[in-house]
C-alpha positions as CSV (number, residue, x, y, z in Angstrom):
1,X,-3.2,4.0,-38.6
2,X,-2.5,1.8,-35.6
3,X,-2.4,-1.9,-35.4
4,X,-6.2,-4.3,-34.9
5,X,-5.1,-4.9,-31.6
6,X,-8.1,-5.4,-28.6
7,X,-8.6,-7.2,-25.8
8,X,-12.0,-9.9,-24.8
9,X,-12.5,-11.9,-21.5
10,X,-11.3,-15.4,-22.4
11,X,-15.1,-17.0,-21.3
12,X,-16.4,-14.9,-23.9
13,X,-17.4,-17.4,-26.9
14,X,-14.7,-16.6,-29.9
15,X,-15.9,-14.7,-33.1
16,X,-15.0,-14.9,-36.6
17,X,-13.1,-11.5,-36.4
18,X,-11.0,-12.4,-33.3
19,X,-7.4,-13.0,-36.0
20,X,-5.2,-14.0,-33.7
21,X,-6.8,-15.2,-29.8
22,X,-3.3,-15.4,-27.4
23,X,-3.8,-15.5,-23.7
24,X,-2.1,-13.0,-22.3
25,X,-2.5,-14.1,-18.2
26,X,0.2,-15.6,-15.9
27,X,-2.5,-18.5,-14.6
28,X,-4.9,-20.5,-16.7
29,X,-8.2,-19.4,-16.2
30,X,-10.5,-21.1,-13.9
31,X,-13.2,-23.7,-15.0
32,X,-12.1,-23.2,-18.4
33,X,-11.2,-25.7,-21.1
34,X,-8.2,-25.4,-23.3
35,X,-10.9,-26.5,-26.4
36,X,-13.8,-23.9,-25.1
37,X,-10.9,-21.5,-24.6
38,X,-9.8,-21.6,-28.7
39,X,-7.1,-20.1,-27.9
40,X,-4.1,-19.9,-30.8
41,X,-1.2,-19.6,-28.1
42,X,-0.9,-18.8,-24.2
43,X,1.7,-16.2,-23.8
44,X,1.9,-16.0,-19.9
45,X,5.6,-14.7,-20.0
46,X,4.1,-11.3,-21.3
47,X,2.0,-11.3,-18.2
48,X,3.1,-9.3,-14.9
49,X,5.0,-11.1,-12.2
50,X,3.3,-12.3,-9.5
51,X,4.5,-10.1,-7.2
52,X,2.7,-7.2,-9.3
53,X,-0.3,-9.0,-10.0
54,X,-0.7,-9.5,-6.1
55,X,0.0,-5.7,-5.3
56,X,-2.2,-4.9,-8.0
57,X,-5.2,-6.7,-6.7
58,X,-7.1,-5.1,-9.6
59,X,-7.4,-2.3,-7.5
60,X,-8.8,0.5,-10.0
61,X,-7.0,3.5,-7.7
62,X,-3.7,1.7,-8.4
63,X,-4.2,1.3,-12.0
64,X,-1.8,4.0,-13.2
65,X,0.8,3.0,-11.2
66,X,0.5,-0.9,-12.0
67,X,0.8,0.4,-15.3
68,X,4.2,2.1,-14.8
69,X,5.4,-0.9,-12.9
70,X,4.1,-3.3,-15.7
71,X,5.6,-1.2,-18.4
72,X,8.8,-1.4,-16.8
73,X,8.9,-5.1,-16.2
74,X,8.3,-5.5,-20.1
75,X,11.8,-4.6,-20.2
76,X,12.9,-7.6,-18.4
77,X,14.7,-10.1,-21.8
78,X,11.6,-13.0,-21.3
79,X,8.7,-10.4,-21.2
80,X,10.4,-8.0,-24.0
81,X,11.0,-11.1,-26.7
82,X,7.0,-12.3,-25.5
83,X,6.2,-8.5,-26.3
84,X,8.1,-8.7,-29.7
85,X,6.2,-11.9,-30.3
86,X,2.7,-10.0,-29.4
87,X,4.2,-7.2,-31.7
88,X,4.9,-9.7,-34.7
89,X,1.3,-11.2,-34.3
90,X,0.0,-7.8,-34.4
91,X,1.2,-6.6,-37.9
92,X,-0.7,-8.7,-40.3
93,X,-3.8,-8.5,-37.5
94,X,-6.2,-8.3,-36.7
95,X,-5.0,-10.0,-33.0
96,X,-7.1,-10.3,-29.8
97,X,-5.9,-10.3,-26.5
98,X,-7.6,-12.8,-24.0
99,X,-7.6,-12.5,-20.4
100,X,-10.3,-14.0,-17.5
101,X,-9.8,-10.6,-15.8
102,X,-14.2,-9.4,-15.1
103,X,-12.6,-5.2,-15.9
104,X,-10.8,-6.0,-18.9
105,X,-10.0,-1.9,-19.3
106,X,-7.8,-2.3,-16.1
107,X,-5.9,-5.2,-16.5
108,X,-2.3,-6.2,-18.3
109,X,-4.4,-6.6,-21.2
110,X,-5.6,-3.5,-21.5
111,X,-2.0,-2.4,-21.0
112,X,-0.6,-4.3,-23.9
113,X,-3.3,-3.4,-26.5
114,X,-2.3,0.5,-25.9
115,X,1.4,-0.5,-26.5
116,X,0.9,-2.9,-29.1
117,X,-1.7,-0.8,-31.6
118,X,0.2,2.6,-31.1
């Protein structure tokens, strides 16, 4: 059986089965409080560069690609040891995965739940 790994827009209020809430975006979200956010930690070195992100544009037709792109930059030593981190989280569980992304099924989140709860 895989990990309790999933993945909630940030805005969304937190719940009492959430485990573990890390932020798992480059930026802070917008108009959002780091006390409404209840966030345990903000892992933004996990997150895709920028220069991803920006190709990206949460372009669903691109998806599989920025997935191939992301999955290789997780091998860069700053995103692998974030990933490890994620990883480490993820064993007791359960963990959620926070991101202000509106299609939360085609964003870096999304990516890292499939990798973290195989």
């Amino acid at each position: 059986m895989g990990r309790d790994v999933r993945v909630r827009r940030v805005y969304d209020d937190a719940s009492d089965g959430d485990g573990e809430r890390i932020l798992v975006d480059r930026v802070w979200p917008r108009g959002l409080s780091k006390d409404k956010a209840r966030l345990d930690r903000w892992e933004k070195d996990v997150a895709p560069s920028t220069e991803l992100r920006k190709w990206y544009g949460h372009d669903v037709d691109r998806f599989e690609e920025f997935r191939r792109r992301y999955d290789a930059e997780l091998k860069d030593p700053d995103r692998a040891a974030a990933l490890a981190r994620l990883r480490d989280d993820a064993d007791p569980g359960p963990l959620t995965l926070l991101t202000a992304t509106k299609d939360v099924e085609h964003s870096q989140a999304a990516v890292l739940v499939a990798i973290l709860g195989s």
